[in-house]
GUVOKOL-757433 format. One record per residue (C-alpha): x, y, z. Coordinates in Angstrom, 3 decimals. Example, Ala and Ser with C-alpha at 12.3 -4.5 7.8 and 13.67 -1.06 7.14 Angstrom:
REM GUVOKOL-757433
<atom u="12.300" v="-4.500" w="7.800"/>
<atom u="13.670" v="-1.060" w="7.140"/>
This chain:
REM GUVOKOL-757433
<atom u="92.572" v="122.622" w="219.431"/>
<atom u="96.159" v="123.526" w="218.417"/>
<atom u="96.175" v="125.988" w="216.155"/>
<atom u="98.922" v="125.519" w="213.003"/>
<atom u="100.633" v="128.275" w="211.671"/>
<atom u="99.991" v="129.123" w="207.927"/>
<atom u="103.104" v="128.942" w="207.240"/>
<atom u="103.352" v="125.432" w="207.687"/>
<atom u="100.673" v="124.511" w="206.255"/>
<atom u="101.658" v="125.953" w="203.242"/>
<atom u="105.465" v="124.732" w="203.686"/>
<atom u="103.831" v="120.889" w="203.580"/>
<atom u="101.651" v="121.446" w="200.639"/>
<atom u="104.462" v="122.335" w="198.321"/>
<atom u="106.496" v="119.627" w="199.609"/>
<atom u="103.953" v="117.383" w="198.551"/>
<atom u="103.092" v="118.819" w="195.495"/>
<atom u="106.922" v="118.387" w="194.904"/>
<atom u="107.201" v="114.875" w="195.618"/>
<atom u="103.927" v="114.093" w="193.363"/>
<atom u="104.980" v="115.961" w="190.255"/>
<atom u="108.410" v="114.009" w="190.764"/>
<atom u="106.300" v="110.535" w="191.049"/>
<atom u="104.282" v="111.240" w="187.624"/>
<atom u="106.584" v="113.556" w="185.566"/>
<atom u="108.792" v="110.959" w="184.182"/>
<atom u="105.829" v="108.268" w="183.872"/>
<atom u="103.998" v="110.820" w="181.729"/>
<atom u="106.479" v="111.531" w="179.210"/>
<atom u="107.657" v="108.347" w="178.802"/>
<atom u="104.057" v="107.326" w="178.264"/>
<atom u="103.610" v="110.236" w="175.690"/>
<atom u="106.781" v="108.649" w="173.817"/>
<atom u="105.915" v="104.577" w="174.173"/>
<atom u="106.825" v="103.314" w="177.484"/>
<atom u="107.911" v="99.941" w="175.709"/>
<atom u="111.001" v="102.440" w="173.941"/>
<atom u="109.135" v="103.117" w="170.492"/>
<atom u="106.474" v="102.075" w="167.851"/>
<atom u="108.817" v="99.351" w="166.200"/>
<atom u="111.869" v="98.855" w="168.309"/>
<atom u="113.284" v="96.968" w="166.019"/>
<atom u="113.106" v="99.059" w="163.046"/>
<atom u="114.573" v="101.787" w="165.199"/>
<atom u="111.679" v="103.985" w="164.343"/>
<atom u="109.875" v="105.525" w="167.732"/>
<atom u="110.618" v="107.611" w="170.818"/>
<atom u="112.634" v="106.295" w="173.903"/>
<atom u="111.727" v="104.648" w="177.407"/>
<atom u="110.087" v="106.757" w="179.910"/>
<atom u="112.832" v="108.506" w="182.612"/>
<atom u="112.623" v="107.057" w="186.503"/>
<atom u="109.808" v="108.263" w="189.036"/>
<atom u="109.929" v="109.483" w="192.087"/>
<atom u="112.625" v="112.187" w="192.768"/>
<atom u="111.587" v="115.629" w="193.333"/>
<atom u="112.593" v="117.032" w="190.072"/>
<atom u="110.938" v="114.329" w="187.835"/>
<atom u="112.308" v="111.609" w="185.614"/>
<atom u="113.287" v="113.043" w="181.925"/>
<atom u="111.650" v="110.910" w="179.022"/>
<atom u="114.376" v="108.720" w="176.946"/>
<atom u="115.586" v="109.697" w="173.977"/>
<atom u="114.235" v="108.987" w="170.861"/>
<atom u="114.999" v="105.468" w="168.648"/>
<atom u="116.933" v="106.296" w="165.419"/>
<atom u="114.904" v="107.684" w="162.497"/>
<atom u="116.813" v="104.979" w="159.425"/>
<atom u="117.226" v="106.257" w="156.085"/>
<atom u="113.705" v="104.622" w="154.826"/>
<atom u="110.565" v="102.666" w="155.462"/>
<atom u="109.883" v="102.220" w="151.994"/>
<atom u="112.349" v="101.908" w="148.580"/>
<atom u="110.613" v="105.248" w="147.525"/>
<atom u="112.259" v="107.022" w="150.371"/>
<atom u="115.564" v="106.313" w="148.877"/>
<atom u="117.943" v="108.331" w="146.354"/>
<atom u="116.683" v="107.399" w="142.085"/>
<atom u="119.290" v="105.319" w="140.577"/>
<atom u="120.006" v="106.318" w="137.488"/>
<atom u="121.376" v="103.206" w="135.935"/>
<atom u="119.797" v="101.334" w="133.516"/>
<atom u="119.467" v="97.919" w="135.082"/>
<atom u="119.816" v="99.012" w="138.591"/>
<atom u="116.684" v="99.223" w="141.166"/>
<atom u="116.672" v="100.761" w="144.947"/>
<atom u="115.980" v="99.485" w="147.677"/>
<atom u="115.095" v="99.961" w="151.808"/>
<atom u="115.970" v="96.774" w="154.349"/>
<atom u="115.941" v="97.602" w="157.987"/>
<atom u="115.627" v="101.332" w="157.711"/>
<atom u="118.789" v="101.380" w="155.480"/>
<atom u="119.095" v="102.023" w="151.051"/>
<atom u="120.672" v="99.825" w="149.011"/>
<atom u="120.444" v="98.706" w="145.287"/>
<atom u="119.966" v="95.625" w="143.436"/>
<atom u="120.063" v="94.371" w="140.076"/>
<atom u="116.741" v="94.850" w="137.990"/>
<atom u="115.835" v="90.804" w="136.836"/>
<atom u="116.807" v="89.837" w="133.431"/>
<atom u="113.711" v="90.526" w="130.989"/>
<atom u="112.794" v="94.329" w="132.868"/>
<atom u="112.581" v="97.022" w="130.574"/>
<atom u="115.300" v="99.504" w="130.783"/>
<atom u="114.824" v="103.025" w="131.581"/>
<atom u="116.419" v="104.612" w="128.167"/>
<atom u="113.681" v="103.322" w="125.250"/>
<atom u="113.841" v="104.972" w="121.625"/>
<atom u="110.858" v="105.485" w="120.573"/>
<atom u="109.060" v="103.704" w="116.645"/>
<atom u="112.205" v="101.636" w="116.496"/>
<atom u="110.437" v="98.758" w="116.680"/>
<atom u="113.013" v="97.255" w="119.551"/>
<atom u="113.167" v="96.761" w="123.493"/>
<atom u="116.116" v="97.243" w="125.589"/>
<atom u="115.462" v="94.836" w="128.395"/>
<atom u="117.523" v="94.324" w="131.209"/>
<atom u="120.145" v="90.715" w="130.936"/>
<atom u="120.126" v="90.250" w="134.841"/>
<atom u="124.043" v="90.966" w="134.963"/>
<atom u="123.301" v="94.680" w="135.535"/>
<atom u="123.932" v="94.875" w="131.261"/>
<atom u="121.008" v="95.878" w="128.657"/>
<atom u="120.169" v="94.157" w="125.523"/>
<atom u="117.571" v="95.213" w="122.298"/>
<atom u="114.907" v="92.371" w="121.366"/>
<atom u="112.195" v="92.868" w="118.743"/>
<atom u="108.963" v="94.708" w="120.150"/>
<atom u="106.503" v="94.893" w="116.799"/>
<atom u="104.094" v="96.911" w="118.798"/>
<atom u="106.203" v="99.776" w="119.416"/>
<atom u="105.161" v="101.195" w="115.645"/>
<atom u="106.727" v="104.074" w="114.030"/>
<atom u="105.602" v="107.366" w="113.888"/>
<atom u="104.552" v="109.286" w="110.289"/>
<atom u="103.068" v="112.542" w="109.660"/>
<atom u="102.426" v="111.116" w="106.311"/>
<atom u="98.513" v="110.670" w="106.343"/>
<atom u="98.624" v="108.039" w="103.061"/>
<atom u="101.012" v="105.391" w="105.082"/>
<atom u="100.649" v="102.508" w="107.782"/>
<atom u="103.598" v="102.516" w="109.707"/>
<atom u="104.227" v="98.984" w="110.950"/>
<atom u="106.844" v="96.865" w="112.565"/>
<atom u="107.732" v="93.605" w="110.474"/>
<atom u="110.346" v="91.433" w="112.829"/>
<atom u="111.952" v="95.099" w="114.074"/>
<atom u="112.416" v="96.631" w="111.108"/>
<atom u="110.398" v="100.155" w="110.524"/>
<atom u="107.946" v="99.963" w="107.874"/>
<atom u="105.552" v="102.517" w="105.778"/>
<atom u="102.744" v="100.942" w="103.452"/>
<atom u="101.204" v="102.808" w="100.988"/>
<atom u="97.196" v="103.241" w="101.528"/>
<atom u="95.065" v="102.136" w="98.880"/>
<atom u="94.000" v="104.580" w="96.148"/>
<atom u="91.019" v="106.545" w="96.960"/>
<atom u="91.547" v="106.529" w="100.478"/>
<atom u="90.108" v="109.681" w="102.147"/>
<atom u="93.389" v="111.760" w="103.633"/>
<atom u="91.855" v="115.223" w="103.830"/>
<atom u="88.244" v="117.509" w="103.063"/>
<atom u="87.619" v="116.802" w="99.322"/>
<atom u="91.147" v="114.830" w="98.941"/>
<atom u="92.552" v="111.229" w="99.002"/>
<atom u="95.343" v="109.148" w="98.321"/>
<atom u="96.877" v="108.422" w="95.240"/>
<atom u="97.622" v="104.785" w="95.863"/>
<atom u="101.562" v="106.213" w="96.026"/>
<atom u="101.750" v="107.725" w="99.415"/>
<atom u="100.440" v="110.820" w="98.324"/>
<atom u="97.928" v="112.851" w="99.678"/>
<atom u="96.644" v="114.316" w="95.943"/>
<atom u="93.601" v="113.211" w="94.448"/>
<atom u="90.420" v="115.684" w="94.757"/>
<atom u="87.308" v="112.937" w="95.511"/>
<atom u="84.086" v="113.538" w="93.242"/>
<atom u="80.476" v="114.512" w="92.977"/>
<atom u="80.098" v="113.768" w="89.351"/>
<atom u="81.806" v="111.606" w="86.823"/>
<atom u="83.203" v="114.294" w="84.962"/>
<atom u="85.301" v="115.034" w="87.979"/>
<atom u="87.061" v="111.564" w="87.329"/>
<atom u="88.177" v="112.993" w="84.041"/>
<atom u="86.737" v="113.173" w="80.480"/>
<atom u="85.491" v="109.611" w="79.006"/>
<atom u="86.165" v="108.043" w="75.752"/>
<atom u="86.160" v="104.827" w="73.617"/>
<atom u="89.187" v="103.609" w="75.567"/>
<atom u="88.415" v="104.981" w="78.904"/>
<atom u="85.598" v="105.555" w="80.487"/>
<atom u="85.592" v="107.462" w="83.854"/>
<atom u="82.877" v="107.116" w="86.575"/>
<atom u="82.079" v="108.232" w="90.396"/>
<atom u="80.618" v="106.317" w="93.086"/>
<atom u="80.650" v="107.794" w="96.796"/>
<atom u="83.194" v="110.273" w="96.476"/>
<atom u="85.653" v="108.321" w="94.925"/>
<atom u="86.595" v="107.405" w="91.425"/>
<atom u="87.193" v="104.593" w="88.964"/>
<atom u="88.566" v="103.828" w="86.069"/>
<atom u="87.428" v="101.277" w="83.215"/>
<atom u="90.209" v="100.585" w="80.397"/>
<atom u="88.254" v="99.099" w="76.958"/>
<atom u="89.459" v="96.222" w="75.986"/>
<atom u="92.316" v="96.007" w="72.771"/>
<atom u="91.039" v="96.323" w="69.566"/>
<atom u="87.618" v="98.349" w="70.184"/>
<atom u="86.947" v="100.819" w="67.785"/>
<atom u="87.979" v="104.155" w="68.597"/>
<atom u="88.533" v="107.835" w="67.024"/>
<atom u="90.904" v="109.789" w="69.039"/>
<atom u="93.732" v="111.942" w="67.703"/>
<atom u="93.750" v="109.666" w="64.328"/>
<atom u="93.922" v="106.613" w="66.720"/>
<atom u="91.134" v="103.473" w="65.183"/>
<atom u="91.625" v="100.712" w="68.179"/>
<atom u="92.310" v="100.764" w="71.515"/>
<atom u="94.968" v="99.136" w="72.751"/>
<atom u="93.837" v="97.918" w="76.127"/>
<atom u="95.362" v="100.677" w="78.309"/>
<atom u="93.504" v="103.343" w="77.528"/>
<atom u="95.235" v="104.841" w="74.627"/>
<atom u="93.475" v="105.199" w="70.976"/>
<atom u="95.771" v="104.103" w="68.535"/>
<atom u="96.311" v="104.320" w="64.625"/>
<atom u="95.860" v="100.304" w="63.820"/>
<atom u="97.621" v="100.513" w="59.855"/>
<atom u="97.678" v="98.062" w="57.492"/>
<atom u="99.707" v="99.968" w="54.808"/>
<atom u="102.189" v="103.638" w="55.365"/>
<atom u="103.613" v="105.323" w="52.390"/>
<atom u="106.039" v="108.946" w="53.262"/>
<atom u="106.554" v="111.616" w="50.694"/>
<atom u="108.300" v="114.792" w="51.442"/>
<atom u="106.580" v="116.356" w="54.671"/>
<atom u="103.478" v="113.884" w="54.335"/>
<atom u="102.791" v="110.360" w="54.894"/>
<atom u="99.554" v="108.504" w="54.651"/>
<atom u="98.176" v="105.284" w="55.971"/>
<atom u="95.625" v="102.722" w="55.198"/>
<atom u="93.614" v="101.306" w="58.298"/>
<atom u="92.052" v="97.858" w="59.024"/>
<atom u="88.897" v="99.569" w="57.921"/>
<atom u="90.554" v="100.731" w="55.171"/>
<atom u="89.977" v="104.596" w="56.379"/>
<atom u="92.716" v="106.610" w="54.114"/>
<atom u="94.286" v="108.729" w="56.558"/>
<atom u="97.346" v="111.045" w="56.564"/>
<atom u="99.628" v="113.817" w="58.376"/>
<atom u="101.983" v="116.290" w="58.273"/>
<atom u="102.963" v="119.728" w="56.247"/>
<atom u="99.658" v="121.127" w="55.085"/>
<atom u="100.368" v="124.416" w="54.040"/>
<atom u="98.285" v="123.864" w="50.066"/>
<atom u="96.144" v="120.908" w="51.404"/>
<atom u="98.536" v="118.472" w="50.710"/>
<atom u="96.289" v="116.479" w="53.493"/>
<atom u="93.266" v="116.499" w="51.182"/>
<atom u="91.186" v="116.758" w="55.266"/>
<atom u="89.443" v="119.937" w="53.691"/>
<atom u="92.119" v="122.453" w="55.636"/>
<atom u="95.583" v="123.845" w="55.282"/>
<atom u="96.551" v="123.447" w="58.655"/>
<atom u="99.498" v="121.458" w="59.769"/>
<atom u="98.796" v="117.810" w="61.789"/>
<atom u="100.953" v="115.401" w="63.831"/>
<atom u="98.282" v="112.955" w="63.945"/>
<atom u="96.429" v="111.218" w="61.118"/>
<atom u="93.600" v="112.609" w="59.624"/>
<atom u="91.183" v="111.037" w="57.301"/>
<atom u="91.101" v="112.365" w="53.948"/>
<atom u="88.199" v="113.619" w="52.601"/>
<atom u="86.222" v="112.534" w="49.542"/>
<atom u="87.768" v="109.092" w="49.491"/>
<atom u="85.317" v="106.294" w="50.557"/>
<atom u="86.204" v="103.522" w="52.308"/>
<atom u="87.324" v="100.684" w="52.143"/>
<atom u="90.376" v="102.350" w="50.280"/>
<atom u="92.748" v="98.593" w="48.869"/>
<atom u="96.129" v="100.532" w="48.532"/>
<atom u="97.577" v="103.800" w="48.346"/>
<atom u="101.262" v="105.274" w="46.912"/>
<atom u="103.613" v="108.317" w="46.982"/>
């Protein structure tokens, strides 16, 4: 057998080693990028073609497609005007005008309106009832009635706070009750009462009988007042008959002028004493 130097050998296994790194270099990074030229060629997204086999140094892979500006309209600069919406076609932004009847971007908020977009790139308002006012008032509805801001008073009695509610006037003022005489204090022409926390109020009718601050009949609002069928004055004094023919009279009392058993003074009528009733007239 001929025997083969080493050095040969070794010569011919680099030169092959050469030529098969050459044959698969280029192959296998153009693979690595897409052999067809990219993921979506016509997009322009993806790497390039693969470079050309066979030479001793290897093919170099292609170069890569062209990134675009976008894939989607989110990838794209905010426009900032009102009626005006981005957009991404073929890799590239653009804008467009928003469709008439899309809310705009600037809204004021409990004005009861909508600015909505007119389709010309242009805003308009239109009525929008649900977008209600705000109150820190606790003893109003704010409502919208055709675009206009409105506050309604609560009823009366409605709870607003622990232990208070509203007076019926916007106002957050009236204490709620355990008793009746937390309502207030009861007479002939008024008569006060509590049920569940809250209060009411029953007015007499005019012309019951009544004795409150020299009043005889109530007149139907809750006030006791002097019903007279005859007044006479004299001086600092003036007396009155009533339709039950009470004698009754007010004024200076410093020596009993009154004749109501005291010497103090009175702005209201008093009945005299020692005079019955029914009294028919009476004189200065």
């Amino acid at each position: 057998m001929k025997a083969i130097a080493f050095p040969t050998i070794l010569a011919s296994v680099f030169a092959f080693l050469a030529v098969w790194t050459g044959a698969c270099g280029g192959e296998a990074q153009g693979w690595l990028e897409d052999p067809s030229g990219g993921v979506d060629a016509s997009s322009g997204f993806g790497g390039g073609t693969g470079g050309q086999a066979g030479t001793i140094d290897g093919g170099l892979g292609g170069a890569g497609g062209n990134p675009g500006e976008c894939r989607l309209s989110i990838d794209c600069p905010i426009s900032y005007d009102e009626c005006t919406v981005r957009t991404c076609s073929d890799g590239q932004c653009g804008t467009e005008l928003a469709p008439a009847g899309t809310p705009a971007l600037a809204q004021v908020s409990g004005d009861c309106m909508k600015s909505i977009c007119v389709g010309d790139g242009s805003t308009t308002s239109v009525v929008d009832d649900t977008d209600i006012p705000w109150s820190a008032n606790v003893c109003v509805e704010p409502i919208c009635s055709d675009g206009i801001p409105t506050f309604a008073n609560l009823d009366k009695w409605t709870p607003c706070a622990v232990g208070v509610a509203c007076d019926g006037s916007g106002n957050c003022a009236i204490p709620v009750c355990d008793t009746d005489s937390d309502c207030g204090t009861s007479d002939a022409c008024t008569t006060y009462a509590c049920s569940g926390l809250v209060c009411s109020t029953t007015l007499s009718p005019a012309g019951t009988p009544c004795h409150v601050d020299g009043g005889t009949q109530c007149d139907g609002s809750g006030k006791c007042l002097l019903h007279a069928v005859n007044v006479v004055a004299s001086g600092s004094q003036s007396c009155t008959i009533t339709s039950t023919g009470k004698a009754m009279c007010w004024g200076d009392n410093y020596d009993g002028e009154l004749g109501n058993g005291s010497t103090t003074n009175s702005g209201v009528p008093k009945p005299v004493h020692g005079i019955s009733a029914p009294v028919v007239a009476i004189s200065s």
